[in-house]
N, C-alpha and C positions, 0 to 999 in steps of 0.2 A: 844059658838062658838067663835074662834078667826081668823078675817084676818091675814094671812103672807103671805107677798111676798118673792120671792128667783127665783134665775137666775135657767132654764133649763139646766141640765148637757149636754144636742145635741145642743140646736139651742143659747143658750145664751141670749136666751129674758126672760126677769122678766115676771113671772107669777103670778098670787096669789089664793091661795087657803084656803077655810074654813075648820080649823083643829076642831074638838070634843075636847074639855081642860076634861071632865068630864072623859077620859081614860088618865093614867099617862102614859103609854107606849104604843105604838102604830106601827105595821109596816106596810104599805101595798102598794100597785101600781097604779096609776093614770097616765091615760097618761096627755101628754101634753098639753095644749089649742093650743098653737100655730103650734109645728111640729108634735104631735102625736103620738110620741115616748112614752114606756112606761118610768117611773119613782116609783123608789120605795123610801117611802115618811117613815121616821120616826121621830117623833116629841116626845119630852118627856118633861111634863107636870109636877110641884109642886105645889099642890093648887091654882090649877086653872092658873099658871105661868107657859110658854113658856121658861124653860131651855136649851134646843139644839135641836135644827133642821136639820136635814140633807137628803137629796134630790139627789139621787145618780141614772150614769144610768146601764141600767138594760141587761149584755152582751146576743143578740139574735143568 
């Protein structure tokens, strides 16, 4: 498991969330800690290395 932080696409506050490294590609949705909004979260992983992250919001 790896800590990253990265700002909320709605409310602009850093959040941080534990990403799984053991999955190289990843997409899924988590809302926000702070406003609650969803967030669709993809992180992509190189032995066990955090290559790009991106944290996008999710049009309701």
């Amino acid at each position: 498991m790896l800590e990253h932080f990265f700002t909320c696409p709605y409310c602009w506050e850093t959040i941080s969330m534990l990403l799984d490294t053991s999955v190289s590609n990843q997409t899924y949705v988590e809302d926000c800690e702070v406003c609650c909004n969803p967030i669709q979260i993809t992180p992509v992983f190189e032995e066990a290395e955090l290559i790009n992250f991106e944290a996008i919001s999710i049009d309701q």
